[in-house]
ROBADO-230426 format. One record per residue: residue in three letters; x, y, z of N, C-alpha, C in turn. Coordinates in nm, 4 decimals, always signed. Layout:
<rs>
ALA,X,Y,Z,X,Y,Z,X,Y,Z .
...
</rs>
This chain:
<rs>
UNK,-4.3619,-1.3177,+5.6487,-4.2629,-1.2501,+5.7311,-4.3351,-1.1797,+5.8461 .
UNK,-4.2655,-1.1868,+5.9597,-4.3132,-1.1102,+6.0778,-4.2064,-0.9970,+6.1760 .
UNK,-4.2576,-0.9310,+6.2241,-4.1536,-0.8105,+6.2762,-4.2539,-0.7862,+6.4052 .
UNK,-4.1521,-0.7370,+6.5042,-4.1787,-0.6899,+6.6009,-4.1380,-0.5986,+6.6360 .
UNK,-4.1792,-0.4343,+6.7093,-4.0625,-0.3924,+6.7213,-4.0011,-0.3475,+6.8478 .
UNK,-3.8952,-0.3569,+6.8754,-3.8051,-0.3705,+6.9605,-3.7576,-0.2220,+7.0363 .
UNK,-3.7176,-0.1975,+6.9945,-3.6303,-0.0193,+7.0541,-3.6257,+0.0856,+6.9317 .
UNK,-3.5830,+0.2129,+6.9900,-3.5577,+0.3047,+6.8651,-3.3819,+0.3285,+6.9125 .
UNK,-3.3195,+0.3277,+6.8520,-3.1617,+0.3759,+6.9098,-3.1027,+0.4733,+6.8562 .
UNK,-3.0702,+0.5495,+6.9673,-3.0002,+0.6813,+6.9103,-2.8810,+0.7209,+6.9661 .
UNK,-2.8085,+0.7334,+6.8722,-2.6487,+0.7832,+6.9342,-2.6216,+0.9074,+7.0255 .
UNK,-2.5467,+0.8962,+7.0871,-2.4999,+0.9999,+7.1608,-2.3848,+1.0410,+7.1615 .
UNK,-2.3492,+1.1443,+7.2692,-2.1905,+1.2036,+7.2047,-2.1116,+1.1838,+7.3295 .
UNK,-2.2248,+1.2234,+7.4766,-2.1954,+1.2118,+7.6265,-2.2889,+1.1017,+7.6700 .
UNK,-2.1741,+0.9845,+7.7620,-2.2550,+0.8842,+7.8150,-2.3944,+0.9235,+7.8980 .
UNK,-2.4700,+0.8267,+7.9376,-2.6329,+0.8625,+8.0230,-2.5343,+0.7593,+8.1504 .
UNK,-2.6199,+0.8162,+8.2243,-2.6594,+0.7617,+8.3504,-2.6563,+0.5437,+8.3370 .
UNK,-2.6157,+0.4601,+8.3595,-2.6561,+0.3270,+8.3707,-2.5679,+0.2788,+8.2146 .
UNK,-2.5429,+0.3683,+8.1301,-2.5452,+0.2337,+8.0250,-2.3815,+0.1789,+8.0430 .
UNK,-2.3477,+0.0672,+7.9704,-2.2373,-0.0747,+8.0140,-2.1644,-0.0346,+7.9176 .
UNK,-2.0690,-0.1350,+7.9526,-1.9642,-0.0711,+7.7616,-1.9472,-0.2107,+7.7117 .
UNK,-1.9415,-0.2471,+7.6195,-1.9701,-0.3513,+7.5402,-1.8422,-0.3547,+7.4731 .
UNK,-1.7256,-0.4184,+7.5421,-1.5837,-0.4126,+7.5361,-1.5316,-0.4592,+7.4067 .
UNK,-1.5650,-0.5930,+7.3348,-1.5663,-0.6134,+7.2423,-1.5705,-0.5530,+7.1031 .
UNK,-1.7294,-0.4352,+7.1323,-1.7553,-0.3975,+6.9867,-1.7450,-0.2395,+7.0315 .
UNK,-1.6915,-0.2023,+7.1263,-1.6213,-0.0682,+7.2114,-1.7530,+0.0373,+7.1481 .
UNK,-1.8244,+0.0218,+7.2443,-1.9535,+0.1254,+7.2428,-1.9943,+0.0921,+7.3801 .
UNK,-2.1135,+0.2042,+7.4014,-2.1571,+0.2093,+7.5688,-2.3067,+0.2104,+7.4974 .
UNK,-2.4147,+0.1185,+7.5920,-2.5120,+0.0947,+7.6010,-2.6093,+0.1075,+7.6530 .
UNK,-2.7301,+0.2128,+7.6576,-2.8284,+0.2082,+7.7703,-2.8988,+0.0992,+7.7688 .
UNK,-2.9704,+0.0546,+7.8644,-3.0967,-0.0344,+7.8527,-3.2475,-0.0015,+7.8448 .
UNK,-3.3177,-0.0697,+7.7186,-3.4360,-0.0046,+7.6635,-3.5468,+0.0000,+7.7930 .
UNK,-3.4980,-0.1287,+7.9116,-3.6300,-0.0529,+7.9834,-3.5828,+0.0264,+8.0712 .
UNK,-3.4897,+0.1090,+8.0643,-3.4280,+0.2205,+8.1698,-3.5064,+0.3332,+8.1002 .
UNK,-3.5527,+0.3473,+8.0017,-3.6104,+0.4456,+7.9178,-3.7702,+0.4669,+7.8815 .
UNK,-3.8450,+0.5033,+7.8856,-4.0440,+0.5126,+7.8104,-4.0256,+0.5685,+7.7280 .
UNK,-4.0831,+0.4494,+7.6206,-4.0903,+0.4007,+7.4980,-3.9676,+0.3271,+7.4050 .
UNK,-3.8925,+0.2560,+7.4725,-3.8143,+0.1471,+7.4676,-3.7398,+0.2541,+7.4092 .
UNK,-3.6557,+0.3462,+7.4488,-3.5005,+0.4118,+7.3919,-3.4023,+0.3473,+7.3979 .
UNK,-3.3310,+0.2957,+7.3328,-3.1985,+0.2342,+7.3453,-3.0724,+0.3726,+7.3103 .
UNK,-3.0039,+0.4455,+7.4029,-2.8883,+0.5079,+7.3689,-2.7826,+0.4529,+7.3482 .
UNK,-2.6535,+0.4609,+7.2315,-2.5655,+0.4600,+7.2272,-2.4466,+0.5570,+7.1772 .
UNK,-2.3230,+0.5113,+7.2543,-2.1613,+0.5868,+7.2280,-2.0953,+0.5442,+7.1805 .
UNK,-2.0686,+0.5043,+7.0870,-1.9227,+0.4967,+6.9917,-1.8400,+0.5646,+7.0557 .
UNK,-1.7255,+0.4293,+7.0413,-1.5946,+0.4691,+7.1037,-1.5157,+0.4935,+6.9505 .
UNK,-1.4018,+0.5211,+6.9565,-1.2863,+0.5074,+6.8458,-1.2329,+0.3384,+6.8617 .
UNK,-1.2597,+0.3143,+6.6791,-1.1724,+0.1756,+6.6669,-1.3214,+0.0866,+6.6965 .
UNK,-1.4446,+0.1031,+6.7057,-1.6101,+0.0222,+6.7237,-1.5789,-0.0182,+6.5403 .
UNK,-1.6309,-0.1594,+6.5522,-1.6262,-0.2313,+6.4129,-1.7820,-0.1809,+6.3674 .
UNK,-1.8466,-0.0850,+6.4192,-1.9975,-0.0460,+6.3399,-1.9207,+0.0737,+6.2487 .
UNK,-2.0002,+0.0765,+6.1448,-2.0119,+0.2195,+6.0310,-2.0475,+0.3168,+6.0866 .
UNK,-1.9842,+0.4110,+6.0916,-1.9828,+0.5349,+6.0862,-2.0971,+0.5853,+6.1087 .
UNK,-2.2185,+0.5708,+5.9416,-2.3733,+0.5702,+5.9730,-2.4413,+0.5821,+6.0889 .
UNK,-2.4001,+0.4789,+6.1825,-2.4461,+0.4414,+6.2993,-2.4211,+0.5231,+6.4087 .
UNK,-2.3419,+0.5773,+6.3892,-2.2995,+0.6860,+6.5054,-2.3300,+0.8251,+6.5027 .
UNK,-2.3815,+0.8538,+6.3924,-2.4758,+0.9631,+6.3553,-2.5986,+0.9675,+6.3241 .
UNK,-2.6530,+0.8340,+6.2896,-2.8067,+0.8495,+6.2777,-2.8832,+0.7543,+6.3375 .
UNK,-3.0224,+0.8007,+6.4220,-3.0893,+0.6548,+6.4773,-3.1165,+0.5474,+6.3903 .
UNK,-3.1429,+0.4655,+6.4731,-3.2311,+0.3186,+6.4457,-3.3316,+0.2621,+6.4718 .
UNK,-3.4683,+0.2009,+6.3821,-3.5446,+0.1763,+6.4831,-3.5151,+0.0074,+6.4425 .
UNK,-3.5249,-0.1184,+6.5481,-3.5067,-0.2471,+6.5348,-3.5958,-0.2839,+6.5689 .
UNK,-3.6426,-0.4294,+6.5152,-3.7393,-0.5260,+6.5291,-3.6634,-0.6485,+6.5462 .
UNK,-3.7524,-0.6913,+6.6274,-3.7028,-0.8816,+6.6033,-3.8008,-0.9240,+6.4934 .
UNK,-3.7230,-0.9913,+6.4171,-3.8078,-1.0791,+6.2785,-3.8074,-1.2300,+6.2858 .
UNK,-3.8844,-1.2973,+6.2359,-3.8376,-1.4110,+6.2145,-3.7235,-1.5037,+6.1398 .
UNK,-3.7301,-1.4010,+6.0377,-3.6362,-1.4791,+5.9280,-3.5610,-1.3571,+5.8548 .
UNK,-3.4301,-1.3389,+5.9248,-3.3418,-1.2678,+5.8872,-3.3163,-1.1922,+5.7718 .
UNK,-3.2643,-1.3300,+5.7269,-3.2186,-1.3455,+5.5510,-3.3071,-1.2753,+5.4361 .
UNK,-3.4549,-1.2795,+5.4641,-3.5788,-1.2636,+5.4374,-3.6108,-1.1225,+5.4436 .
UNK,-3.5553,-1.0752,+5.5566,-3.5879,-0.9074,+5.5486,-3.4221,-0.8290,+5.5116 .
UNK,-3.3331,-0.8944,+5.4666,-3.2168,-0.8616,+5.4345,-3.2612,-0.8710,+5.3012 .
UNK,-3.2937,-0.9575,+5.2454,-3.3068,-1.0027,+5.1000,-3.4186,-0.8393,+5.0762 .
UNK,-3.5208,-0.8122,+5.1598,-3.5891,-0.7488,+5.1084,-3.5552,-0.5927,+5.1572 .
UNK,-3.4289,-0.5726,+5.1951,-3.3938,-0.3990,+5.2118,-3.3222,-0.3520,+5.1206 .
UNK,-3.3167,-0.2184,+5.0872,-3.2934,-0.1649,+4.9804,-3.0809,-0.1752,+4.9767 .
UNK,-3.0420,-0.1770,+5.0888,-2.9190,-0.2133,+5.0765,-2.8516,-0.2772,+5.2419 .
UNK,-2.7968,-0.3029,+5.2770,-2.7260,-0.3368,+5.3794,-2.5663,-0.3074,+5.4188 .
UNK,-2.6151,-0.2722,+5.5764,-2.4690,-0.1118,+5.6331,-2.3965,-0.2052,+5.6437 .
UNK,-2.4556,-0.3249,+5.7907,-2.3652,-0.4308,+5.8530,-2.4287,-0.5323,+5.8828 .
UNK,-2.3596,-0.6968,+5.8714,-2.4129,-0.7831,+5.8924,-2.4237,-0.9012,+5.8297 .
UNK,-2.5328,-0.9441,+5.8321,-2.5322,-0.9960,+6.0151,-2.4196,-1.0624,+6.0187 .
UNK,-2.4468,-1.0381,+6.1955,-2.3266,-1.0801,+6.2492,-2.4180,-1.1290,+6.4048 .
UNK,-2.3294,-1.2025,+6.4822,-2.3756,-1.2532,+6.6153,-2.3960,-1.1507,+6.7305 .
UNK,-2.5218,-1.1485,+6.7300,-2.5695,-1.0390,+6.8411,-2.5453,-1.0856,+7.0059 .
UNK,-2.5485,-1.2363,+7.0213,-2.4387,-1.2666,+7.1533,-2.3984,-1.3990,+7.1720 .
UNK,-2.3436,-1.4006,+7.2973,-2.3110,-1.5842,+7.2586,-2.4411,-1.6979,+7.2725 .
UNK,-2.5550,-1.6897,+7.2563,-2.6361,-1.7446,+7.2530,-2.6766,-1.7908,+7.0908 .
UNK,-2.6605,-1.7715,+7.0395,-2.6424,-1.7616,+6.8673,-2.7367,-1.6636,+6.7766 .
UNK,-2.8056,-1.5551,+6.8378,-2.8900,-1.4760,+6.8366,-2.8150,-1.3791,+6.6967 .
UNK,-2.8764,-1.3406,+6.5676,-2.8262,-1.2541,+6.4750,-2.8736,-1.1290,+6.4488 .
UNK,-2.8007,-1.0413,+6.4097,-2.8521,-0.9140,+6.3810,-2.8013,-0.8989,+6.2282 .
UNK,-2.8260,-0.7381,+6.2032,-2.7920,-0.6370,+6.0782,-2.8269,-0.5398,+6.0788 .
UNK,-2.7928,-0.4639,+6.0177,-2.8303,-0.3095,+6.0069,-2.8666,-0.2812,+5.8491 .
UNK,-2.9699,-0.2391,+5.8081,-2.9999,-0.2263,+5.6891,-3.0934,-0.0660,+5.6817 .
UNK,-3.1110,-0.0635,+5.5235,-3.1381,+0.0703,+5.5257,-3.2507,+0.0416,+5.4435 .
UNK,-3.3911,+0.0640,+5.4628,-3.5265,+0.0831,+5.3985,-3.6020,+0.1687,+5.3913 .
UNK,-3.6667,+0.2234,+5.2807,-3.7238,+0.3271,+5.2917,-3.6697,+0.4721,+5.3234 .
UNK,-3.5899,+0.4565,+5.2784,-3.5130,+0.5846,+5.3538,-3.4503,+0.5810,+5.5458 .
UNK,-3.4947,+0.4751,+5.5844,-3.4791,+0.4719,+5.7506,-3.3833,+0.3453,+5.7705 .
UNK,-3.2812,+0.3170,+5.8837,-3.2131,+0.2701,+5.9275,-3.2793,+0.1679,+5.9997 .
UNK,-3.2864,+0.0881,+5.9483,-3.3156,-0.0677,+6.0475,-3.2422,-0.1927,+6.1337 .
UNK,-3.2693,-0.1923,+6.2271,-3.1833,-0.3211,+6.2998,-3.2750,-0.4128,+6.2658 .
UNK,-3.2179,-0.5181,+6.2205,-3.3090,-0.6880,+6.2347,-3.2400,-0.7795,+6.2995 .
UNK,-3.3285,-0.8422,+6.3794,-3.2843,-0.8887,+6.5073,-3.3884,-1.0328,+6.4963 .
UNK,-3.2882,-1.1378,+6.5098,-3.3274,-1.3321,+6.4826,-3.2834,-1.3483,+6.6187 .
UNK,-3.3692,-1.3991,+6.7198,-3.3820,-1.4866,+6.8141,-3.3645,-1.6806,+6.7504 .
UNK,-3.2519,-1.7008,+6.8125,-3.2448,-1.8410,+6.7676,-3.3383,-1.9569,+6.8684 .
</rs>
């Protein structure tokens, strides 16, 4: 298994400066290189298909190779996977070690 890691993400309560709203899964998004040391911010809107979890506590994400593989190996799982965009790219949110993880499959 391999990991990379990607961003740390942390919720917010008031939008930043630049980030998009992601109409679909109704949250607002910064972009990690708008930030030093890859920050990813996010806002939960009311009615966002993410857990709750997520809107109160960070994340740090990696891209992995093999999804299933680091799902199989977290101590439980929030959300997921599900299609991270229309490219066929997958995510999840899982919880290890006590810490909140995104895993992130480049197809």
């Amino acid at each position: 298994m391999a990991a990379a890691y990607m961003h740390i993400g942390i919720p917010v309560t008031n939008k930043k400066p630049g980030m998009v709203y992601n109409e679909g899964a109704r949250f607002w998004v910064s972009s990690v290189d708008d930030y030093d040391y890859k920050i990813e911010y996010l806002k939960f809107e009311e009615g966002t298909p993410f857990p709750e979890v997520l809107h109160r506590n960070p994340h740090v994400a990696y891209k992995v190779d093999d999804l299933q593989k680091y799902i199989d190996d977290a101590d439980s799982v929030i959300c997921g996977p599900m299609d991270a965009n229309d490219k066929g790219d997958q995510l999840a949110f899982v919880w290890k070690d006590g810490a909140i993880l995104e895993l992130y499959q480049e197809v």
